[in-house]
C-alpha positions in Angstrom: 64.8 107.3 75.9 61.4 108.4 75.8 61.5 109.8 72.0 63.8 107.1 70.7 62.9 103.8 72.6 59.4 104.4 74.4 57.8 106.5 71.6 56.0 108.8 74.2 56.6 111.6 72.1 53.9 113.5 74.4 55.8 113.0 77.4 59.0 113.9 76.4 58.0 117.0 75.0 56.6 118.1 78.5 60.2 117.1 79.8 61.7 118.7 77.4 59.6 122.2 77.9 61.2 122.1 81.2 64.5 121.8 80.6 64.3 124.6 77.8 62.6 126.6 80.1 65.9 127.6 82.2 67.2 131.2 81.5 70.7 129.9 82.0 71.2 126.7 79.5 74.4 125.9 77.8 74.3 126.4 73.9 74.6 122.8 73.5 72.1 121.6 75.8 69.4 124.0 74.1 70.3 122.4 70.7 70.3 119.0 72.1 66.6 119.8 73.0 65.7 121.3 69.7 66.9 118.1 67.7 64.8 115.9 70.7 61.8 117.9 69.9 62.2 117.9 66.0 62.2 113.7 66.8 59.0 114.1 68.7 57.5 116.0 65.4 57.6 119.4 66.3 58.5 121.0 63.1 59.6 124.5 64.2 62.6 122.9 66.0 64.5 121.1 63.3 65.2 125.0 61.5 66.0 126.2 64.9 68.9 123.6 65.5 69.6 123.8 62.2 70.4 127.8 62.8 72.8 126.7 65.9 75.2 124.8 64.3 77.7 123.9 63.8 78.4 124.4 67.4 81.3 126.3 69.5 83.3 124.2 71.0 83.1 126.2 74.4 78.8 125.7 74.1 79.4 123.2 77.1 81.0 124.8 79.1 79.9 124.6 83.0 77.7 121.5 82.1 79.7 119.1 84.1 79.1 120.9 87.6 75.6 119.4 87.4 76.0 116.2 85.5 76.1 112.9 87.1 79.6 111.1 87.3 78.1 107.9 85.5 78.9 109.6 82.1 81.3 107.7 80.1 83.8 111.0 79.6 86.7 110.0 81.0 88.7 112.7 83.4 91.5 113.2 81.3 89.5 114.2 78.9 87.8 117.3 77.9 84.0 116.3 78.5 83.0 119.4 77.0 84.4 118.5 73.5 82.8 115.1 73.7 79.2 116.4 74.7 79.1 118.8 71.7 80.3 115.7 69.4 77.3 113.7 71.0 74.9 116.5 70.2 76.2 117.0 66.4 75.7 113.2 65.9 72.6 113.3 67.4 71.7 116.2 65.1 73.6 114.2 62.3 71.0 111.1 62.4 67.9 113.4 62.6 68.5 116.1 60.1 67.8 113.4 57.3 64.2 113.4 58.5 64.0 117.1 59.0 62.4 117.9 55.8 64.2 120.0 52.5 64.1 122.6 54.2 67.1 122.2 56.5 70.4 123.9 55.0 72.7 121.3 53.1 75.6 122.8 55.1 73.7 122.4 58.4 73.3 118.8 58.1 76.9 117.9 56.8 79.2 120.1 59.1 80.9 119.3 61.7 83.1 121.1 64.2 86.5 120.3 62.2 84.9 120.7 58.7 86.1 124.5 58.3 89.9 123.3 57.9 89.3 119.3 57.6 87.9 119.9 53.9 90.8 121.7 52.6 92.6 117.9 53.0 89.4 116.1 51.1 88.6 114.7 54.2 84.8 113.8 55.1 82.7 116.3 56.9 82.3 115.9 61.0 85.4 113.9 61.5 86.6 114.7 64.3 90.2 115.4 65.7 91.2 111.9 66.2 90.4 111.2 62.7 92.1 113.9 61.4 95.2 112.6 63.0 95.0 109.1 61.4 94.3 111.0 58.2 97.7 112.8 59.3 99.5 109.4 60.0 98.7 107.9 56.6 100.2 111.1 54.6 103.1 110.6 56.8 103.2 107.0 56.0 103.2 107.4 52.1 105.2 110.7 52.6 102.7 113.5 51.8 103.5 116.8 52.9 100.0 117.3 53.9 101.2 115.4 57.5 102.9 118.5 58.7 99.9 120.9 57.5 96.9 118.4 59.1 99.1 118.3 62.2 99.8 121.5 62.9 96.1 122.7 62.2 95.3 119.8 65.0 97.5 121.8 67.1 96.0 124.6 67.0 92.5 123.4 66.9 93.1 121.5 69.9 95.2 123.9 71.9 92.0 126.6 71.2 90.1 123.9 72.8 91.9 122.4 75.6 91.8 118.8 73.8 95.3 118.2 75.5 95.4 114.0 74.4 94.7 115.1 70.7 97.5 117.8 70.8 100.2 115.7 72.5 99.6 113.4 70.0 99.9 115.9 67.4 103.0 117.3 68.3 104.0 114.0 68.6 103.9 113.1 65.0 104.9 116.3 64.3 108.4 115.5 66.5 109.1 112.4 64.2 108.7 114.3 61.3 110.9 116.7 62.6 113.5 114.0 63.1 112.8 112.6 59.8 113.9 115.8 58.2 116.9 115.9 61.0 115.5 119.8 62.2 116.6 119.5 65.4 115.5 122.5 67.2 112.1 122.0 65.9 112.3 118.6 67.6 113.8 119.5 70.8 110.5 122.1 70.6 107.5 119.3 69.7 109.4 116.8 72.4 109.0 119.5 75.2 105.7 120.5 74.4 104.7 117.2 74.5 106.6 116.7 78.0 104.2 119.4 79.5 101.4 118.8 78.3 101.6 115.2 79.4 102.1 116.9 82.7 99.0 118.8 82.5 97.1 115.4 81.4 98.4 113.7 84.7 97.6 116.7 87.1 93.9 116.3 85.8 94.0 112.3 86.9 93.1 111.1 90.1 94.1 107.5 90.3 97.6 106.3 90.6 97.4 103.6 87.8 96.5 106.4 84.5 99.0 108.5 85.8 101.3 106.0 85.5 99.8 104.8 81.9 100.6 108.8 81.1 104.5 108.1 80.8 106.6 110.9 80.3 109.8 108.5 80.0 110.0 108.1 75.8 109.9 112.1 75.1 112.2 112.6 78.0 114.8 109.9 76.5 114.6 111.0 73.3 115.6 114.9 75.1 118.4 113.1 76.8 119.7 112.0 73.6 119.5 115.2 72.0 122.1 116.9 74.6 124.1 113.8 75.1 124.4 113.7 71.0 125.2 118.2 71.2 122.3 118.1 69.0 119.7 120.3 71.4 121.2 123.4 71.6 118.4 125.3 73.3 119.3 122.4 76.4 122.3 122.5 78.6 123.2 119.1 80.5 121.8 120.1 83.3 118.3 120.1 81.8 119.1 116.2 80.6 119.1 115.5 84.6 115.9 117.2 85.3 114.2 115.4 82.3 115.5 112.0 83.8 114.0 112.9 87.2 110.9 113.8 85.6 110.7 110.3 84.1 111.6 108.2 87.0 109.1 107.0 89.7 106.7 110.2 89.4 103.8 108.7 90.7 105.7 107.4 94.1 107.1 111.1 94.5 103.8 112.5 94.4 102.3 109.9 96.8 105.5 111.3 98.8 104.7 114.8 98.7 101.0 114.2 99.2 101.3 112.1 102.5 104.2 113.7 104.4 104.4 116.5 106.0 107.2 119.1 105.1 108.3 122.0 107.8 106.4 125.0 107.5 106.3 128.0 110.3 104.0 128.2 112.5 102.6 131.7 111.0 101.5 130.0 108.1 99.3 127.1 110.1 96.2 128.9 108.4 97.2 128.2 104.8 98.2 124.5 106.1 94.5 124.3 107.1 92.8 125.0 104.2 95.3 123.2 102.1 94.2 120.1 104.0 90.7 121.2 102.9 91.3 120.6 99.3 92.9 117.2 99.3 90.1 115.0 98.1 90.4 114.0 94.5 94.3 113.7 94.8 96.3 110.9 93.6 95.2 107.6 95.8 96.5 104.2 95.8 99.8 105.8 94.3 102.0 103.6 96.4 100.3 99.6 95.6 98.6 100.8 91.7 96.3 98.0 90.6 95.9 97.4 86.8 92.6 97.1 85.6 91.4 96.6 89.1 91.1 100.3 90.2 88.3 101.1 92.4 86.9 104.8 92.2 84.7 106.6 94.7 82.5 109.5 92.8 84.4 112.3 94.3 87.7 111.1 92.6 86.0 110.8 89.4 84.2 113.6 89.0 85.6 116.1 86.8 83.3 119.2 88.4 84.5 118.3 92.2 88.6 117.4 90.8 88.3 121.1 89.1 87.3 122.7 92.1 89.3 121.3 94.3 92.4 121.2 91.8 91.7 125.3 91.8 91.4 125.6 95.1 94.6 124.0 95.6 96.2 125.7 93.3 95.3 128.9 95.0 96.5 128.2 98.4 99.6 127.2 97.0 100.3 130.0 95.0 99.7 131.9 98.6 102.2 130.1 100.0 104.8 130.6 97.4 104.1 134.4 97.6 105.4 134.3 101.7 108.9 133.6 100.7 111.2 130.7 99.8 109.9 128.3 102.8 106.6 128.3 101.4 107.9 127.6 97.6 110.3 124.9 99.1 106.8 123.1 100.6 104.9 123.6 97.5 107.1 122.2 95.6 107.3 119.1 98.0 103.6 119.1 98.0 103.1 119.0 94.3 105.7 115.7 94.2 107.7 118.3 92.1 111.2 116.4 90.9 114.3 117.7 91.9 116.2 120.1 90.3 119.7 119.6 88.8 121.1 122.5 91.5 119.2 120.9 94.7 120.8 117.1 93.8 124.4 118.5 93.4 123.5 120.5 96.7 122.5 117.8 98.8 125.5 115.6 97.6 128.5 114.8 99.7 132.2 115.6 98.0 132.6 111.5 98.0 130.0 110.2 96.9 128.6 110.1 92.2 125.0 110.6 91.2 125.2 108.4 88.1 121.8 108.3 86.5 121.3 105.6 83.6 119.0 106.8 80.6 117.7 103.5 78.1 117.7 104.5 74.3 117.5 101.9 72.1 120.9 100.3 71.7 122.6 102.8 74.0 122.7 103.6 77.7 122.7 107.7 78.2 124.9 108.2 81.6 124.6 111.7 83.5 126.8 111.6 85.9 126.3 114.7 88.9 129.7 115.7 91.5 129.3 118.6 93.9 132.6 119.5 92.7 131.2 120.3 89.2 129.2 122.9 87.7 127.6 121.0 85.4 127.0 117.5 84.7 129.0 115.2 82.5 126.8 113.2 80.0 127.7 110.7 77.5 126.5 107.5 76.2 127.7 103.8 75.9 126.5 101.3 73.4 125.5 98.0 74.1 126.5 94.8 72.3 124.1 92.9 73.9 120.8 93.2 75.4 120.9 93.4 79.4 117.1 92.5 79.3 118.5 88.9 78.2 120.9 88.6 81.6 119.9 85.8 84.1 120.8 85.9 88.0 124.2 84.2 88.5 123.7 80.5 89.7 124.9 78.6 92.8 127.5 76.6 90.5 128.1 79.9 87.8 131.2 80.9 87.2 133.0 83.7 89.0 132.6 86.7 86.6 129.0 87.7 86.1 127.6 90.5 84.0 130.1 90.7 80.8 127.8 92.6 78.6 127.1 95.4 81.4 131.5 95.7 81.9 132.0 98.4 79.1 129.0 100.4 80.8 129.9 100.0 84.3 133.9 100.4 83.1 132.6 104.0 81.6 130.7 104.9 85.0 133.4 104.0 87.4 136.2 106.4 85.2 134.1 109.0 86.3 134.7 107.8 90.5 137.9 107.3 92.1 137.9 104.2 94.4 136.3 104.4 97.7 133.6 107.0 96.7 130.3 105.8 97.1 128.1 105.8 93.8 124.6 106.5 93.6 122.7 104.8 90.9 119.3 105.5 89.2 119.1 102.4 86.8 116.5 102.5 84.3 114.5 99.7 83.5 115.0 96.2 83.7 118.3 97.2 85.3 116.7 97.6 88.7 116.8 94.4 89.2 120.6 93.2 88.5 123.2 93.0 90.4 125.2 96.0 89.0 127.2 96.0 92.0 128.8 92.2 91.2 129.6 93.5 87.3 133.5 93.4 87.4 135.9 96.8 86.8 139.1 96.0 85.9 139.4 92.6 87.7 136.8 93.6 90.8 133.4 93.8 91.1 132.3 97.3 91.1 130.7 97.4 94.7 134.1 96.4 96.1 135.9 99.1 94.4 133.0 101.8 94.9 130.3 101.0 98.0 127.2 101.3 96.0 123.4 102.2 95.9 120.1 102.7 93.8 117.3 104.4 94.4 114.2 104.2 91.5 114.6 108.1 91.6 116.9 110.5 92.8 114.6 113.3 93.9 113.0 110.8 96.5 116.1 111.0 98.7 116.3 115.1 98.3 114.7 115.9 101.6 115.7 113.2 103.1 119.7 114.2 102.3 119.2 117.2 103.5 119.0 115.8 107.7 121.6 114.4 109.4 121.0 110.6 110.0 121.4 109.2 113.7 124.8 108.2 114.8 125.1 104.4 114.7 122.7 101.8 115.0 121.2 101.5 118.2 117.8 100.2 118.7 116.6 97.5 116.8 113.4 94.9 116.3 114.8 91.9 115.1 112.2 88.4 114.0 113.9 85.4 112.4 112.4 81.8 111.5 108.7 81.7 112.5 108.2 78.6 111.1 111.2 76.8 112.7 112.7 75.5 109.6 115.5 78.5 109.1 117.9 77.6 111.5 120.3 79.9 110.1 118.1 82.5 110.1 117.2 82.1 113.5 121.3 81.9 114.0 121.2 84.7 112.2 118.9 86.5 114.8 120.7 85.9 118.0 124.1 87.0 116.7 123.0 90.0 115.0 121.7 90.9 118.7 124.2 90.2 120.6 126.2 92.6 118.1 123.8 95.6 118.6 123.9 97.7 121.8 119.8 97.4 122.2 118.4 94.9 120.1 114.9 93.0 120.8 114.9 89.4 119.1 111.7 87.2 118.3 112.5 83.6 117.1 109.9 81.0 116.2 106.5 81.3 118.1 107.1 84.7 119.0 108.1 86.4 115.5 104.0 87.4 115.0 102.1 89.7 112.8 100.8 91.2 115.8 103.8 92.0 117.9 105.3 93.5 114.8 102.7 96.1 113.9 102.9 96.4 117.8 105.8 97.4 118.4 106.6 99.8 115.1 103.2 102.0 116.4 104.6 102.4 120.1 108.8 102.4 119.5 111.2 103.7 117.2 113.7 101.3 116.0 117.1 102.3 113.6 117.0 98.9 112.4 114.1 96.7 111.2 115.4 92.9 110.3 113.0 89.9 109.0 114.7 86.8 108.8 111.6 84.9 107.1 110.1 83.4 104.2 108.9 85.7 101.6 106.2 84.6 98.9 106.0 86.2 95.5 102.9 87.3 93.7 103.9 88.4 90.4 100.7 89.5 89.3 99.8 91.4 92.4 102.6 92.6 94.1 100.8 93.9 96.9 99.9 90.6 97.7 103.5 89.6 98.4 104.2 88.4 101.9 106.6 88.0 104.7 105.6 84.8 106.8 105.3 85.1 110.2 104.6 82.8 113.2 100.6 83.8 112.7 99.9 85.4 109.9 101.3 86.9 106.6 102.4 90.4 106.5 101.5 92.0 103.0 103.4 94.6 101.4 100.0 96.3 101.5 100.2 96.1 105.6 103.6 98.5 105.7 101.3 101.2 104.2 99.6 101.6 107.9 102.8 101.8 109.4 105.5 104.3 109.9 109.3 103.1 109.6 110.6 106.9 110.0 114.5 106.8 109.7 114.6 102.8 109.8 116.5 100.7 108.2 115.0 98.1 107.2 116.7 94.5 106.1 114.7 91.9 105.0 116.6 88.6 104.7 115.0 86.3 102.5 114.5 85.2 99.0 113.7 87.2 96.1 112.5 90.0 98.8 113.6 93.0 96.2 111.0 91.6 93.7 109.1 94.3 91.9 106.8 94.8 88.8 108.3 96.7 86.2 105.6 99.6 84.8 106.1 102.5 82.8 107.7 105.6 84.0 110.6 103.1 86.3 107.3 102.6 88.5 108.4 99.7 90.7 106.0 97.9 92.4 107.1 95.8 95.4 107.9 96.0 98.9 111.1 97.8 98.5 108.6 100.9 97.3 106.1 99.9 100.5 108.4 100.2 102.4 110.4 103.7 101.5 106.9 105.4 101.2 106.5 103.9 104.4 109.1 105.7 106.0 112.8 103.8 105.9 115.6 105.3 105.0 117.1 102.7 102.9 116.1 98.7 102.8 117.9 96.4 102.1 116.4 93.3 99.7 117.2 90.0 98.4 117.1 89.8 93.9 116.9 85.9 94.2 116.3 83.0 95.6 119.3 83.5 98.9 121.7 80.4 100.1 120.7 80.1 104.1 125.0 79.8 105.2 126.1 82.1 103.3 123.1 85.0 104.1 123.9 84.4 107.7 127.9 84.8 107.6 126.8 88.0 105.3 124.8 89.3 107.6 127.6 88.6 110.1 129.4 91.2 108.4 127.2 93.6 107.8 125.6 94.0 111.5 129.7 94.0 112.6 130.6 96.8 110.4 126.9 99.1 111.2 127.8 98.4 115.0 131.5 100.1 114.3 129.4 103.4 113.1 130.2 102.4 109.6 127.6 103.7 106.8 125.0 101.0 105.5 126.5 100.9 102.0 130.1 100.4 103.6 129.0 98.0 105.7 127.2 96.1 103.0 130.5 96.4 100.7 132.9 95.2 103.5 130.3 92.1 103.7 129.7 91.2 100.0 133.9 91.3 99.7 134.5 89.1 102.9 132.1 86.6 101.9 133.1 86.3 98.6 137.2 85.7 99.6 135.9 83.3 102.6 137.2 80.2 102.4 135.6 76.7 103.4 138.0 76.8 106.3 137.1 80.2 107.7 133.2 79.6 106.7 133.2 75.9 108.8 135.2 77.6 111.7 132.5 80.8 111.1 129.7 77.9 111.3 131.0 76.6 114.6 130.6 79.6 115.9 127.4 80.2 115.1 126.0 77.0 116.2 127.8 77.2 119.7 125.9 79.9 120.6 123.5 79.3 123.9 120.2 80.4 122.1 121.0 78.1 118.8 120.9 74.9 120.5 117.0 74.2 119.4 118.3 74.2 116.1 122.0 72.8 116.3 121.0 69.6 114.6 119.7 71.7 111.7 122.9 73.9 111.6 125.0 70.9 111.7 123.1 69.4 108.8 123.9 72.6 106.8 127.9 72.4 107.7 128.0 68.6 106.6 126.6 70.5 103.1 129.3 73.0 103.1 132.1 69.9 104.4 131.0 68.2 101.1 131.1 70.9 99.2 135.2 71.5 100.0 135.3 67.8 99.3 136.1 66.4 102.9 133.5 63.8 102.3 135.2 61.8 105.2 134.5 64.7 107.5 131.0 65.5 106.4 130.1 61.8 107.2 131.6 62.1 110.4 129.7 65.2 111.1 126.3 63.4 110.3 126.9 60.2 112.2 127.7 62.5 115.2 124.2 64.1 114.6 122.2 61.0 113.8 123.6 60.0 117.3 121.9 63.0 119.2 118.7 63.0 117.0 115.2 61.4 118.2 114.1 58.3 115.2 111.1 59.5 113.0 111.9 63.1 113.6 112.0 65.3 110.3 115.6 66.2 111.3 116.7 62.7 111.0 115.3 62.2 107.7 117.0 64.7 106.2 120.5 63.6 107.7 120.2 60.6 106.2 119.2 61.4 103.0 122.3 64.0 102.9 124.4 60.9 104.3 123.5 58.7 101.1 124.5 61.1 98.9 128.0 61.9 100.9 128.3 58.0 100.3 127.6 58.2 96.7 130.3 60.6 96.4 133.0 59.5 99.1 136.0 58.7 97.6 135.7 60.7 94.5 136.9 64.3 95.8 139.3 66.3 97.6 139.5 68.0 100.4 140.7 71.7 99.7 139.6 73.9 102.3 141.5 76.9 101.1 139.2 77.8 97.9 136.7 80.0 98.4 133.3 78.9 99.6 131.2 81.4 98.0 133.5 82.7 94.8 130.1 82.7 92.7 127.9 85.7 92.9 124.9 84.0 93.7 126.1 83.4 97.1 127.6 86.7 97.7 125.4 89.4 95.7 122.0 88.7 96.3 121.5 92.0 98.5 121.3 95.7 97.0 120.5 98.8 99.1 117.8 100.7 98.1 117.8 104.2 99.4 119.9 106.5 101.7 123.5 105.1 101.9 124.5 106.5 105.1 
């Protein structure tokens, strides 16, 4: 500033005596000062840059522990590299004025130069531009691709310059493909798998890491063993590159905040571990795009190196005591699982079926504990499942044609009754797989199923036993007073648990729910409430309670160890899709928070028919049945209840002591379900017994009547059939999934 945009050419040659007077400079810096001082006209200094360069790579090195953190070198990026460019193009737009006497050679090179010019390219490019240089031959179909790459490579490797040498290897991988060389593909794809690895363990906030997406290389991998074309893989090594893909940035968070076993000899390596966790991954759970906020420690590549070393050294203590100490590392580092530790934690009954997108195929790994090895294939799809829509309230029965021949494939690999375990990929998170029909019946009937966005996050988890039967529970319903069923709901669901504490209206608070979840331990968390949406900022989603909105972002102060939690109300399994199967909603809240599984609405829910399913479901858990049972038994009985046993299930519901603040409500909703079986006599009947008990002006009223003109419009015009089924369409029936442990 002072030579180039002050002109006090005096001054800064004072400050630059200074600086140039340390014994211990880096290279770079003392050229940096040379080419200042040749701009402030002292002639002696332009030869002696000139005699420095072109510079090492290396000459930085050690610069950044005394640099401020306001310099634009990002941490996933070698800021060494990036200084010594900034010092060559300084010395690039000075050397012009240097006077003849400067070498030609001086003034031209750059760091690449020595192997750049044997492809004609300009002196000084750098390694990025060497690449697009690359990209173009590859384009018109130059040889010269694979040479340029490859010297990139090795350039880059020599330097640490990991973006520039994934990126490399990644062009070198598609030409590999292009000539159909196979092993040297399977080679370039898992070279650029770690070294992605290596980028993300150098990044300390949650949304890069998940921007540094390991899923494409991994896919392609998959491919190459489902397709017996990467010999150098067995199947086993297609799960583990799945798991590596899937939900890394959520493991991590995992490892990072909770606490695995570890003997009490080795407290003291505990300790200092806990002394080196500043500058890990933070707001892993809730990323923000674009809207990150730093602190200096977590940028700062000096403090992230240190600490990252000092890390790494008591880990590599703690794997030396003995398998313990590897097993917490491991869990520490977010590490995925391993093909052997999944098929170890698995039960004889129940699949691991991971689901692997490539193009116009669906990669299936399927894992057994009775099998050595996994059984991989692939499935093609005739249409795209990113097209599918929710079923709707008057769809047909059969939903989900295009995903049959998949689902068909996956279940010949389960006999009936065994729980599957699904890891969708994609979009597919958030379908109904469960309502897609085999052979005639929707796959969750014939197999009790779950999905998790990852298997590895259940591995410790598996690996305890879970409590026998639900006991305790914290149960809120209808703050707002206008979900009768819900509140219905409520009061049954408690009068089916042994030890159940229920808060309707009024009482259903913020307050007494965060409360209660820091002072008790519950196996069952229920919200019966509305839930609002924000697509754009999941975090912001909200349940609605009698005082104020609970954010997803609010579940990250609490602690829902072993809880299920249900949460009945619409489009509560809504998520942002981001790369890597990074799912961002309250489903991920709330496993990071603690739970053991949740269970979450996919759409918009119908109030009758989420009650009587939630009927079921409580029933079955209070027999000591597993969740995913229990939620099978209720999906199937909803969807064969008929408008006979659904108005006599109604009845029930509304006769209940606690229900009679809201039995004008509940009666309004089984004159709806009267006209729906098409006893248009009976549903008027119902109404004009209600209009009879309810107050003029009251909003109740209003909406009787209104449902009364249009039981007129259509009286007459149907018929009664109470024996079809009520809710045959999955909309009414499928709207829950259970996401996590299915036990």
């Amino acid at each position: 500033m002072l030579v180039s945009d002050l002109n006090r050419r005096e001054e800064a040659l004072e400050e630059l005596a200074q600086v140039t007077a340390r014994p211990d400079l880096p290279r770079a810096v003392t050229c940096l000062a040379l080419v200042l001082k040749a701009a402030a006209g002292e002639r002696l200094s332009g030869p002696a840059a000139a005699r420095m360069m072109p510079l090492d790579l290396r000459s930085a090195t050690g610069l950044f522990d005394e640099l401020p953190t306001w310099l634009p070198f990002g941490s996933h990026y070698p800021q060494e590299i990036a200084f010594v460019r900034l010092v060559e193009q300084r010395f690039a737009a000075v050397a012009g004025t240097l006077g003849p006497g400067l070498p030609a050679l001086a003034r031209a090179r750059g760091m690449h130069s020595t192997f750049l010019d044997l492809y004609d390219m300009p002196a000084a490019h750098d390694l990025r531009q060497a690449l697009q240089r690359a990209r173009e031959c590859e384009e018109a179909g130059a040889p010269a691709a694979r040479d340029i790459a490859q010297e990139v490579v090795a350039a880059a490797r020599s330097t640490g310059d990991l973006p520039n040498e994934a990126e490399a290897r990644r062009l070198l991988a598609r030409i590999a493909e292009a000539e159909r060389r196979w092993a040297d593909l399977t080679a370039e794809l898992l070279a650029v798998v770690d070294l992605v690895e290596r980028m993300r363990e150098r990044v300390g906030d949650g949304d890069t890491r998940i921007e540094l997406d390991l899923t494409p290389s991994c896919a392609q991998l998959i491919e190459l063993v489902v397709d017996g074309r990467a010999s150098a893989l067995a199947p086993a090594r297609a799960v583990e590159l799945a798991e590596r893909s899937r939900s890394r940035l959520l493991l991590e968070v995992f490892g990072s905040s909770v606490s695995h076993a570890l003997p009490v000899q080795l407290a003291e390596l505990r300790d200092r571990e806990a002394g080196t966790e500043q500058g890990r991954v933070r707001e892993g759970v809730l990323p923000r795009p674009g809207g990150t906020d730093f602190t200096p420690r977590d940028i700062h590549p000096a403090l992230q190196r240190r600490r990252r070393a000092d890390r790494e050294a008591v880990w590599a203590e703690l794997e030396a005591t003995g398998p313990l100490g590897a097993a917490y590392v491991r869990h520490r580092r977010g590490a995925p699982a391993t093909f052997e530790e999944l098929r170890a934690v698995l039960p004889p009954d129940v699949v691991l079926c991971e689901l692997v997108r490539r193009g116009p195929r669906m990669l299936v790994l399927v894992v057994r504990a009775d099998r050595p090895a996994p059984t991989v294939f692939a499935v093609p799809l005739d249409e795209d499942p990113d097209l599918l829509r929710p079923p709707a309230p008057d769809g047909p029965a059969r939903w989900g044609e295009p995903l049959e021949p998949l689902l068909r494939a996956v279940a010949e690999h389960s006999e009936p009754g065994e729980t599957l375990w699904l890891v969708p990929d994609g979009p597919l998170h958030d379908l109904p797989l469960h309502a897609v029909e085999v052979d005639g019946t929707p796959l969750g009937e014939r197999n009790p199923l779950c999905v998790t966005p990852s298997a590895s996050l259940l591995r410790h988890r598996l690996g305890q036993d879970p409590d026998a039967g639900v006991r305790r529970a914290l149960i809120m319903a209808d703050p707002d007073g206008d979900l009768p069923h819900a509140r219905a709901e409520a009061h049954l669901i408690g009068g089916l648990l042994p030890d159940a504490e229920v808060h309707t209206g009024t009482s259903a608070t913020r307050r007494r729910l965060l409360e209660r979840l820091s002072s008790e331990s519950y196996h069952v968390l229920h919200l019966a409430c509305h839930y609002g949406v924000d697509r754009t900022r999941p975090s912001g989603s909200a349940i609605r309670l009698a005082d104020a909105r609970l954010t997803v972002e609010d579940f990250l102060s609490v602690r829902l160890d072993g809880s299920l939690v249900v949460v009945s109300g619409c489009e509560t399994g809504a998520q942002q899709y981001r790369k890597g199967n990074e799912l961002i909603g309250l489903g991920r809240a709330l496993l990071s928070a603690g739970a053991r599984g949740v269970i979450v609405s996919q759409w918009a829910v119908n109030d009758v028919s989420t009650a009587l399913l939630m009927a079921v479901l409580y029933r079955e858990l209070g027999r000591g049945r597993p969740v995913v049972t229990a939620l099978s038994t209720a999906r199937s009985q909803v969807r064969a209840m008929s408008f006979q046993d659904a108005v006599e299930r109604c009845e029930r519901l509304r006769s209940l002591s606690a229900n009679r603040p809201v039995s004008a409500r509940l009666g309004h909703d089984l004159a709806q379900l009267r006209l729906r079986a098409g006893d248009s006599a009976g549903a008027l009947e119902e109404i004009a017994r209600l209009l009879s008990e309810t107050g003029h002006g009251t909003e109740e009223r209003r909406a009787l009547t209104d449902l009364r003109r249009q039981v007129r419009f259509l009286d007459g015009r149907l018929d009664a059939d109470y024996a079809q089924p009520a809710f045959a369409s999955p909309f009414f029936w499928a709207p829950f999934t259970l996401v996590g442990d299915w036990r």
